[in-house]
KEROLUM-220005 format. One record per residue (C-alpha): residue number from 1; residue in one letter; x negated, y, z. Coordinates in pm, whole numbers, plus 32768, in hexadecimal, padded with zeros to 4 digits. Layout:
% residues N
NUM, A, X, Y, Z
...
This chain:
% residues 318
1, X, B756, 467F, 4CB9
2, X, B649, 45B1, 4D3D
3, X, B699, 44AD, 4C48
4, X, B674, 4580, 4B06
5, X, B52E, 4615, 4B77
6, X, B48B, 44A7, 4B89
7, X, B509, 4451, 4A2E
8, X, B47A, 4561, 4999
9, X, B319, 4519, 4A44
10, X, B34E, 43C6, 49B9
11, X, B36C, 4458, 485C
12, X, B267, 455C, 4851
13, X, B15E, 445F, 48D1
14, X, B1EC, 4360, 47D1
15, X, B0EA, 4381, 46A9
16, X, B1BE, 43B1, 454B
17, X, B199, 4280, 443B
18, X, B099, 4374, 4343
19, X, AF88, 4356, 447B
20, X, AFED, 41F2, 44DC
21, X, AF85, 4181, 4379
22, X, AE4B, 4276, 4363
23, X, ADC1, 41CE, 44C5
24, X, ADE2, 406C, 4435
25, X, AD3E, 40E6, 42F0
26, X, AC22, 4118, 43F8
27, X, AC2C, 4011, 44BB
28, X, AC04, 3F39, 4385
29, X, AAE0, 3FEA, 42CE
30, X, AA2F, 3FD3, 4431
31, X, AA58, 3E5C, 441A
32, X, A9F9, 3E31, 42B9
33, X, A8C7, 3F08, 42CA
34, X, A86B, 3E1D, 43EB
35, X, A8BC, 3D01, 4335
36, X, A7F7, 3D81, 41F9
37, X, A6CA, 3E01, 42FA
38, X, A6A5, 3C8A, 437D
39, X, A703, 3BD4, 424B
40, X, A5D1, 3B52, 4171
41, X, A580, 3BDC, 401F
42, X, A498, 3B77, 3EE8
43, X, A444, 3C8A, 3E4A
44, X, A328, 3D0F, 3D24
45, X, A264, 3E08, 3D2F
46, X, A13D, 3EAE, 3C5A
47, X, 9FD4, 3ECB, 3D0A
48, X, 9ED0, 3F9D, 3C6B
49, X, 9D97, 3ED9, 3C8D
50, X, 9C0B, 3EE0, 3C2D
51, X, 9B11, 3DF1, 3C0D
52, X, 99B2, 3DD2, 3C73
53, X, 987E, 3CEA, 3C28
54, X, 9905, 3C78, 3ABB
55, X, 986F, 3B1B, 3A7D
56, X, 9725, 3B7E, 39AD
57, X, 96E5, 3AB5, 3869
58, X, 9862, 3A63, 3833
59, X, 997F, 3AF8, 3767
60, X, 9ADA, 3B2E, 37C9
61, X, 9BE7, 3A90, 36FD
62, X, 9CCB, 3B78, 372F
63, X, 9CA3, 3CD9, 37BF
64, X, 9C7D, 3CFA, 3937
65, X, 9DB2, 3DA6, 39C2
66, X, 9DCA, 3ECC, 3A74
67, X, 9F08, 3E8B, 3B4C
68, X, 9FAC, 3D57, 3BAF
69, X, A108, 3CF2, 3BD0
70, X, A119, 3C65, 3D29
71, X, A260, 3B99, 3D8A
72, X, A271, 3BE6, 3F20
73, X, A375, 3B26, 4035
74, X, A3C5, 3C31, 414F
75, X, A512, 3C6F, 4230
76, X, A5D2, 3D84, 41D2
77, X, A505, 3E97, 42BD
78, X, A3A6, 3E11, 428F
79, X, A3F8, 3E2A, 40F2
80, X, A484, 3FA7, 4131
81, X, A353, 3FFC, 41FB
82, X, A26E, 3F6E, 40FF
83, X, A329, 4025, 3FED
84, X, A2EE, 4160, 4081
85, X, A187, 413F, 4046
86, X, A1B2, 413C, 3EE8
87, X, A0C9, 41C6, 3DFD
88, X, 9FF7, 40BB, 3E70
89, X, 9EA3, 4108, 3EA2
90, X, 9DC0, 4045, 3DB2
91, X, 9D70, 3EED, 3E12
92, X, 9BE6, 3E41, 3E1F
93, X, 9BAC, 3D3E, 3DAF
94, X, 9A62, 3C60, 3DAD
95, X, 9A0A, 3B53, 3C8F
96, X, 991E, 3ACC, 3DC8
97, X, 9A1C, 3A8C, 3EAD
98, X, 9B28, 39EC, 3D9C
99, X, 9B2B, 388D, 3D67
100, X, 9A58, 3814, 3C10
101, X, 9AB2, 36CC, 3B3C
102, X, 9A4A, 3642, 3A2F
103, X, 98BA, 36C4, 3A44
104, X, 995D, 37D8, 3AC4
105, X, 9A06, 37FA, 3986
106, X, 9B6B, 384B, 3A1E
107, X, 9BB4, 3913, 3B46
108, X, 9CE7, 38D9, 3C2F
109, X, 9D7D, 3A0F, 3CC6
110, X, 9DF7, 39C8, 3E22
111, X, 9E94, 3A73, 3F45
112, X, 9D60, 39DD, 4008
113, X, 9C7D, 3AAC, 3F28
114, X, 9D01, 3C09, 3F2A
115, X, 9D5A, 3CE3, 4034
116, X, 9ECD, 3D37, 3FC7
117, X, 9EE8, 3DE0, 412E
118, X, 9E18, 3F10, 410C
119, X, 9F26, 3F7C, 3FE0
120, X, A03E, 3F05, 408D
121, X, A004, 3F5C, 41F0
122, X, A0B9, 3E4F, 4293
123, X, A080, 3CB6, 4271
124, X, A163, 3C06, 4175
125, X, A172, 3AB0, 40C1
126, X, A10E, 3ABE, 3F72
127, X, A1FF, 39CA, 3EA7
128, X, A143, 3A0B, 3D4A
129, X, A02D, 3AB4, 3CA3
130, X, A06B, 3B08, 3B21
131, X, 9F59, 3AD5, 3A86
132, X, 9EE6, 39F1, 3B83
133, X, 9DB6, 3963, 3AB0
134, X, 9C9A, 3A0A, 39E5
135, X, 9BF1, 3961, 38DF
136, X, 9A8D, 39A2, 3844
137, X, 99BE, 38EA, 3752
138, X, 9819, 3923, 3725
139, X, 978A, 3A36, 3673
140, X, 96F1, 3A1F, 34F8
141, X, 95E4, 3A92, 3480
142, X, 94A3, 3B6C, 34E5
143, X, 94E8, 3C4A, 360B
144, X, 93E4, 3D97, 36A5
145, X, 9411, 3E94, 37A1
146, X, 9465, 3FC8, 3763
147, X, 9469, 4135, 3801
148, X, 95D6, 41CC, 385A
149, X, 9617, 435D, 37E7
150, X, 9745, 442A, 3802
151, X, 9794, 450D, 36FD
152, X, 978A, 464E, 3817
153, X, 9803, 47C6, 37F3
154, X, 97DC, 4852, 395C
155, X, 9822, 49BD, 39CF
156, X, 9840, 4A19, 3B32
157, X, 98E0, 4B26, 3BF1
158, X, 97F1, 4C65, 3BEA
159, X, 96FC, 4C43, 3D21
160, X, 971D, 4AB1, 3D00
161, X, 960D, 49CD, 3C79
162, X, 960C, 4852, 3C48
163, X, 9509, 4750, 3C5A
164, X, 94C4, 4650, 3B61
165, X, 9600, 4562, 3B6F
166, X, 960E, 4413, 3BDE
167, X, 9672, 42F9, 3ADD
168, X, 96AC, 41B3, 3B79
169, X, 9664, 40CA, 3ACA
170, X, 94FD, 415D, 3A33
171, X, 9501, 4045, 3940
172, X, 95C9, 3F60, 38CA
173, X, 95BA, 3DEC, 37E4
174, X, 9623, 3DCD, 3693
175, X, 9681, 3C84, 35E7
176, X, 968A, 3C48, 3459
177, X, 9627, 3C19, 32F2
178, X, 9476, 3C40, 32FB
179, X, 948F, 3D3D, 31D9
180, X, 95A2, 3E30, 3294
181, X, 9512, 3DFD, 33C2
182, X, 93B6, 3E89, 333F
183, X, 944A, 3FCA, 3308
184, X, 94D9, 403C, 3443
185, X, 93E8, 40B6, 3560
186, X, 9503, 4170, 3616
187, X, 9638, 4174, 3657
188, X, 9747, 4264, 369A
189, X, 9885, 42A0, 3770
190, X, 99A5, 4372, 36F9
191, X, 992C, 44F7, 3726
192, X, 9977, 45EC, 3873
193, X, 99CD, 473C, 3839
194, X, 99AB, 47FE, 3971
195, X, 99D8, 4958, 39B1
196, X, 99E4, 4A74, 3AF5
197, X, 9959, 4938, 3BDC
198, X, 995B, 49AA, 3D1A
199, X, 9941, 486E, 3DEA
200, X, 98BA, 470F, 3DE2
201, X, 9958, 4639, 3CCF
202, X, 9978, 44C6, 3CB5
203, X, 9A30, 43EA, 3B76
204, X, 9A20, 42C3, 3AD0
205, X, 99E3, 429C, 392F
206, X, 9A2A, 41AB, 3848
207, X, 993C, 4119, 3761
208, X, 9934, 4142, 3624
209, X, 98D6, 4004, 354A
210, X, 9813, 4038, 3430
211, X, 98E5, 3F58, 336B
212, X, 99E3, 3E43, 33A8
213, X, 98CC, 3D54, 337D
214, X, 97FA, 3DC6, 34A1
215, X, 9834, 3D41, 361B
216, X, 9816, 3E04, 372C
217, X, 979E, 3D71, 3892
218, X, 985A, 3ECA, 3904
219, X, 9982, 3F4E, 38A9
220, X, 9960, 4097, 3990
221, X, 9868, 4173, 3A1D
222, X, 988F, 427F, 3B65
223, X, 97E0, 43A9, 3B49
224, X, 97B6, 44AC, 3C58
225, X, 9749, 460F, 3C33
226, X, 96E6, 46CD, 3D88
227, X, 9734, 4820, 3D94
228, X, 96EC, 494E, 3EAF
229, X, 96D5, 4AA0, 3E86
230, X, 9580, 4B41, 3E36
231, X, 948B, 4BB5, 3EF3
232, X, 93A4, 4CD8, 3E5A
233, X, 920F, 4C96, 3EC5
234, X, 90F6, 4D42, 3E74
235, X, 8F73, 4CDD, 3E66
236, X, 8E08, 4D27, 3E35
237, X, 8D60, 4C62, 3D53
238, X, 8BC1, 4C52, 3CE5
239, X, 8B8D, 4C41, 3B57
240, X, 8AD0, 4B11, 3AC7
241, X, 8A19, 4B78, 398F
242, X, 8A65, 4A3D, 3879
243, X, 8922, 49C1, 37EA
244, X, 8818, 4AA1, 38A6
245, X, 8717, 497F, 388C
246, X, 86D6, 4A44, 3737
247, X, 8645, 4B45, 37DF
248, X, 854E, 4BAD, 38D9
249, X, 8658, 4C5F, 3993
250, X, 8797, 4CE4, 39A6
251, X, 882E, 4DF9, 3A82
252, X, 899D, 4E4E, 3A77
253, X, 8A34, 4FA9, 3B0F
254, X, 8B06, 4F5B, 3BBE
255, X, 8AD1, 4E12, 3C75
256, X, 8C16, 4DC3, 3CC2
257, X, 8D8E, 4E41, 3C47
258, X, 8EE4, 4E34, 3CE3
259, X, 8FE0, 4D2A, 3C81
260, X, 9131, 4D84, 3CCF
261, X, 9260, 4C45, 3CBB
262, X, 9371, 4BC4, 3CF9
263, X, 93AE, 4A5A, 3D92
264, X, 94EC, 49B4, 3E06
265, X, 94D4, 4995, 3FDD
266, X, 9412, 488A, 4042
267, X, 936B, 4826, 3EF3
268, X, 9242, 48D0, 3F08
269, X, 911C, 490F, 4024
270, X, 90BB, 4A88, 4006
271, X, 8F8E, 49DB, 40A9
272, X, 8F37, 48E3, 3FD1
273, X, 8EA0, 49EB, 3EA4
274, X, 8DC4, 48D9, 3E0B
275, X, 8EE4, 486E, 3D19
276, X, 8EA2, 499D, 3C69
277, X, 8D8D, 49D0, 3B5D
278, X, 8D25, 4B25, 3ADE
279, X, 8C51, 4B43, 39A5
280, X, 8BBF, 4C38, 389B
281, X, 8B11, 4BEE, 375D
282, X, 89D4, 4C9F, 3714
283, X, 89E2, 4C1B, 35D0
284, X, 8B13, 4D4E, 3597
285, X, 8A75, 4E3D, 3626
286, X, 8AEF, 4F92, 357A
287, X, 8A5E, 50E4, 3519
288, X, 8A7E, 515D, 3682
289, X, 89D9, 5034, 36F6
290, X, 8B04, 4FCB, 3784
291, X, 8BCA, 4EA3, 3779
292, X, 8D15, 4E29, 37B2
293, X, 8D64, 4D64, 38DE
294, X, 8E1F, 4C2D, 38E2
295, X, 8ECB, 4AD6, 39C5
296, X, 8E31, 49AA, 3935
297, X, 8EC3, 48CE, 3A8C
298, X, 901F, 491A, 3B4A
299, X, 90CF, 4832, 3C0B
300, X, 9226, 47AA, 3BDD
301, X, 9343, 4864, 3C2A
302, X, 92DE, 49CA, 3C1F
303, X, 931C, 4AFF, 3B2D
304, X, 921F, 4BED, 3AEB
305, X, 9281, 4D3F, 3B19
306, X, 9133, 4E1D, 3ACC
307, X, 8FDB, 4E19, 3AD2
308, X, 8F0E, 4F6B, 3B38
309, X, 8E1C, 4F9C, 3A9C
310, X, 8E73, 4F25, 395A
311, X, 8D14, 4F7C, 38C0
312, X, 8BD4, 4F73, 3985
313, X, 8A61, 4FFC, 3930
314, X, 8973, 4F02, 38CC
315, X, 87F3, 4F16, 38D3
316, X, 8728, 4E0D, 382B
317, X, 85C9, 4DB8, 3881
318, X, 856E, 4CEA, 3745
């Protein structure tokens, strides 16, 4: 009796052949991820990248890239944790800190150069760089400066103002034929259309060349437009009479009217009341010897709601 029991222990503790096989399946997919985890890899990958401080007075041969193929050597896990980080965040790169040849003529991208870590996260050896070289020749022809504008349609949210934007760079150089060059005193990036703004905005434009002909010591610009919500003010202003040296005297009833604005926070001093000018002209003085008053100076930045009085008395002392 004893004897049967212990065989059938033996049995049900036995695992059958269908988990046997599914444990060894297991055992070896543990090892080879191990294996694969430790093993070392060359691998490619794409890095977004952008360049700053363009060698002035030279031409690219070939158009500067935006991403670069980048051949990395990593084990196994170091290679799956820098994968995870992929998009890659863009890439900076310096012309100052690459190395020049040739009168600086031909610059050598190099692992030394760029910062591959602060995409990747994690140190690796970079095997290859493709392209690993950029190659420029001088500028032609007569070159000026020129000022920067961006083709702009801005609407904010209601009870949201902007200030001026920011376009960086102002101005930029121009290289060419003396007879196109001549013609251009500005250039222009592609156009922003922005509508229902509600916060501060940031983005970079390209340029666009005035013809194929025409070199560019920029390809870009940044502009930056600061928004806030509005704030509603409202001041007391005197009247300056325009060209009263004409007369003996003139008296204007009353002295001073209320200006009522708008201005986004912080970009105005409610204080600071000497940015405004208000002016009449005797000169249109009507029937009612009155005359219409008007803002010959505001400041930057601020919408003008209303103006009471519109009209004030004048009385001339000729």
């Amino acid at each position: 009796m004893n004897n049967s029991n212990t065989t059938y222990s033996e049995k049900k503790l036995k695992p059958g052949k269908a988990t046997a096989f599914f444990i060894c399946i297991g055992i070896a997919s543990t090892l080879w991820i191990l294996q694969a985890l430790n093993t070392v890899y060359t691998y490619t990958v794409t890095v977004p990248v952008a360049f700053k401080n363009l060698p002035q007075n030279k031409k690219p041969l070939t158009q500067i890239p935006n991403q670069l193929s980048v051949d990395i050597k990593a084990s196994g896990l170091k290679l799956f944790l820098v994968l995870a980080n992929q998009p890659f965040k863009p890439v900076e790169i310096d012309f100052n800190a690459l190395k020049a040849v040739n009168k600086q003529q031909t610059y050598i991208l190099s692992s030394n150069a760029i910062n591959f870590k602060s995409s990747f996260k994690f140190e690796t050896q970079i095997k290859h760089i493709t392209p690993d070289t950029l190659y420029f020749s001088e500028k032609n022809g007569y070159q000026k400066k020129i000022p920067v504008k961006v083709p702009l349609y801005l609407k904010c949210l209601q009870g949201y103002g902007s200030r001026q934007p920011i376009i960086t760079p102002e101005f930029i150089t121009i290289w060419g034929d003396t007879t196109e060059i001549n013609k251009i005193d500005t250039i222009y990036s592609q156009p922003l259309n922005l509508v229902n703004l509600n916060k501060s905005y940031t983005s970079e434009l390209v340029i666009i060349k005035p013809s194929a002909t025409i070199s560019t010591s920029d390809m870009e610009v940044e502009i930056y437009i600061e928004v806030d919500r509005l704030i509603e003010h409202t001041i007391t202003l005197p009247i300056s009479a325009l060209n009263s040296q004409s007369f003996k005297q003139v008296n204007v009833f009353p002295a001073k009217v209320n200006v009522k604005f708008t201005s986004i926070q912080n970009a105005f001093s409610i204080a600071d009341t000497t940015l405004f000018k208000v002016s009449v002209d005797p000169s249109k003085i009507n029937s009612n010897n009155k005359c219409p008053v008007f803002l010959n100076e505001v400041p930057k930045n601020v919408n003008i709601l209303s103006i009471d009085p519109k009209e004030v008395e004048i009385l001339i002392i000729k």
